[in-house]
C-alpha positions, 0 to 999 in steps of 0.5 A, spaced: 110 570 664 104 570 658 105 573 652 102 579 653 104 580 660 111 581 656 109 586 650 105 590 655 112 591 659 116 592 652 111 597 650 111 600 657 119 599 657 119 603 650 114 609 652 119 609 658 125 610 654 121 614 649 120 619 654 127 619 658 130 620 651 125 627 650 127 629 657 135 629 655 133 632 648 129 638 652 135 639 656 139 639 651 135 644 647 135 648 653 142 648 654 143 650 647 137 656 647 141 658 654 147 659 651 144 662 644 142 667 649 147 668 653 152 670 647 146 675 644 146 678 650 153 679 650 154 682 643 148 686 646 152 688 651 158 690 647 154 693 642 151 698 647 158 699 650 161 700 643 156 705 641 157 709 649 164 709 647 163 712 641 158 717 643 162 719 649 168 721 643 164 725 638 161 728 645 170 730 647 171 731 639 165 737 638 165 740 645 174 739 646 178 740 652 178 744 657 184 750 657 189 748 661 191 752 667 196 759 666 194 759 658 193 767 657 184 768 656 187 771 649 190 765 647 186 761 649 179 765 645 184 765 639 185 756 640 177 756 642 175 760 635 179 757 630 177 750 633 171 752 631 172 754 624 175 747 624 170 744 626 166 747 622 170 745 616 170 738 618 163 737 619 162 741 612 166 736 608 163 730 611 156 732 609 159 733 602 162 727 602 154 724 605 151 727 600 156 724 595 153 717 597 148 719 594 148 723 588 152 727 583 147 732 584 147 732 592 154 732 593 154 738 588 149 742 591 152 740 597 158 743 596 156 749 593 153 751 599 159 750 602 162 754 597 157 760 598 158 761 605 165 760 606 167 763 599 163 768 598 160 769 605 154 769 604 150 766 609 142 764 610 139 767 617 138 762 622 131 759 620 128 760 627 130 768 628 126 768 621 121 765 624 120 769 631 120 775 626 114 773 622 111 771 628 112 777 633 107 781 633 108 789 632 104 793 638 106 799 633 106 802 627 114 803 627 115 796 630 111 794 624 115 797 619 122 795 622 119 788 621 117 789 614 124 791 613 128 786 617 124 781 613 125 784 607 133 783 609 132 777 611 128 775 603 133 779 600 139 775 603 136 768 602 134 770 595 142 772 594 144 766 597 140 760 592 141 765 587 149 763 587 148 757 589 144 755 583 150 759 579 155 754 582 151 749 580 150 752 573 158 752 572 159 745 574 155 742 570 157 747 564 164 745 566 166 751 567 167 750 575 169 744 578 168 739 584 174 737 588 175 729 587 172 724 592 180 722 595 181 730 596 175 731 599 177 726 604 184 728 605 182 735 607 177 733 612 183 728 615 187 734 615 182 739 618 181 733 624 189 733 625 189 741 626 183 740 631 187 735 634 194 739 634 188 745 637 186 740 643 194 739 645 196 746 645 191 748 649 191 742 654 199 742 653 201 750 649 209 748 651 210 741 648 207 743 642 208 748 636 202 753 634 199 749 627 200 752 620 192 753 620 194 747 613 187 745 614 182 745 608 182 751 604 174 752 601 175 752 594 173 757 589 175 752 582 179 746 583 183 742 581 183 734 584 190 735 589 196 731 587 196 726 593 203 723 591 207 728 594 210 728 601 205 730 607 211 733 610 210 740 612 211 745 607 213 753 607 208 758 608 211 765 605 207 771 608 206 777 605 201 784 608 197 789 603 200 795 605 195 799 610 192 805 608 193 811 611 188 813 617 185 819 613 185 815 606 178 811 604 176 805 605 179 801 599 175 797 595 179 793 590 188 791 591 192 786 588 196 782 592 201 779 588 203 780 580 209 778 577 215 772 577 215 767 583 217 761 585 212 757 589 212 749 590 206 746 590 202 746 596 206 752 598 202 758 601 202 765 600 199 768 606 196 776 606 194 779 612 190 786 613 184 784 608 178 788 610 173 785 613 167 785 609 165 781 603 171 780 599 171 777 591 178 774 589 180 773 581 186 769 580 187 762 576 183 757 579 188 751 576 194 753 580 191 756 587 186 754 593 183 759 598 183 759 604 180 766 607 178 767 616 177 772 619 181 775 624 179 777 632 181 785 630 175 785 624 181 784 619 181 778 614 187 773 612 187 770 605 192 763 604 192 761 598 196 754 597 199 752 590 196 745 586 200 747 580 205 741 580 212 742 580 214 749 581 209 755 579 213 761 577 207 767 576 203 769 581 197 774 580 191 775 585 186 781 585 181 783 590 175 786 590 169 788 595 163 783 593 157 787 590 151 785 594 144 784 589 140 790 590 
């Protein structure tokens, strides 16, 4: 065998060998790729499974369970409502929280708008029944002035509402109003998810548990920051009721639901009960008391106001008053 014989079979030995060594390598680049995607599409399919699970939660947690059989309509109205107060209240509060993530000046706008429409009970109307107002087009005279004066209801409400709100806003900035802390914004919201949750067993379940003591977040008109070290442990709720006027007296307009020595524990509540259905203006000390005012199915309001002064608050003096509309 010639010399050349010998280097045409070693450089076609290397070229052979070269090409075996890249065949090897491209199955094992082929293998690795294989098994990259075999795991991304694994974590793709966890992800999707993930987010369809806790799709389907938040679908259980806003629509709740359905009522279990036997439980009495009225009940089952009264459980149905004040889930949806807090849910309300929920969802209020965690888009306060939101907003804080982003800045002091939205979380504060935030919460004002919480305050005035839970506090003050005033309410925007819904954009789009203002809308199809503006929209409608009368086929009368009467039909056009009946709509120039629901819109001019609807201008005035909305003029009231950013009005309060500006004011809200005004105060704490002036330091005269303040915001409920972060930590106590979030210890609220859980306890208005923990009361939904003992909502949901009591109409699933009525006879294994007892009727909730409604402990969730009060709206606060000035606050100080909850004192989180004390025991979670349920506390007294002590119920007092103005006195009903007699049928043929007029409506009254103003009460004093307490003023005198008490002794109260803090985050101890004092509920009042029969409060008029309209919209009601409370006076008291905002460093020792929080407010929590629902309305009842009879048209009737309860006010529960919970101590925040610690150790024991021995002075009670609560007022209230018909809230006068802007002209």
């Amino acid at each position: 065998m010639t010399r050349t014989t010998i280097a045409r079979c070693t450089v076609a030995g290397v070229i052979l060998f070269g090409l075996f060594r890249i065949h090897e390598c491209s199955q094992e680049q082929s293998k690795h790729w294989d098994g990259v995607h075999e795991a991304q599409a694994k974590e793709e399919r966890e992800r999707v499974a993930e987010k369809a699970a806790a799709d389907a939660a938040e679908k259980r947690f806003e629509e709740g369970p359905a009522a279990a059989p036997g439980l009495e309509p009225a009940e089952v109205t009264r459980l149905t409502a004040g889930r949806q107060s807090a849910l309300k209240l929920y969802h209020s509060i965690d888009g306060i929280l939101g907003r804080a993530a982003m800045s002091f000046a939205d979380a504060r706008h935030g919460y004002c708008e919480f305050y005035v429409e839970t506090v003050l009970g005033i309410h925007l109307e819904h954009t789009e029944d203002a809308e199809k107002l503006l929209l409608k087009v009368p086929a009368t005279d009467e039909e056009e002035i009946e709509r120039d004066r629901k819109m001019e209801e609807v201008g005035n409400k909305f003029v009231a509402y950013e009005e309060q709100v500006a004011t809200c806003e005004a105060s704490i900035e002036a330091g005269t109003m303040q915001m409920p802390s972060k930590v106590d914004l979030e210890t609220r919201r859980y306890q208005a998810k923990r009361e939904i949750a003992e909502i949901d067993s009591r109409l699933t379940n009525p006879a294994s548990v007892p009727e909730p003591n409604t402990k969730t977040l009060p709206p606060q008109a000035v606050e100080q920051p909850a004192d989180t070290s004390q025991s979670a442990a349920p506390q007294p709720s002590i119920e007092s009721s103005p006195p009903e006027a007699p049928a043929e007296a007029a409506k009254p307009t103003s009460g004093v639901l307490c003023n005198g020595p008490v002794e109260v524990r803090q985050n101890w509540e004092f509920t009042f009960r029969n409060l008029p259905g309209g919209q009601l203006k409370f006076t008291f000390d905002h460093d020792a008391w929080v407010p929590r005012i629902h309305r009842e199915l009879d048209g009737t309001q309860t006010l529960i106001m919970r101590s925040i002064k610690p150790g024991i608050q021995t002075k009670c003096d609560i007022r209230w008053e018909t809230a006068q509309s802007n002209p």
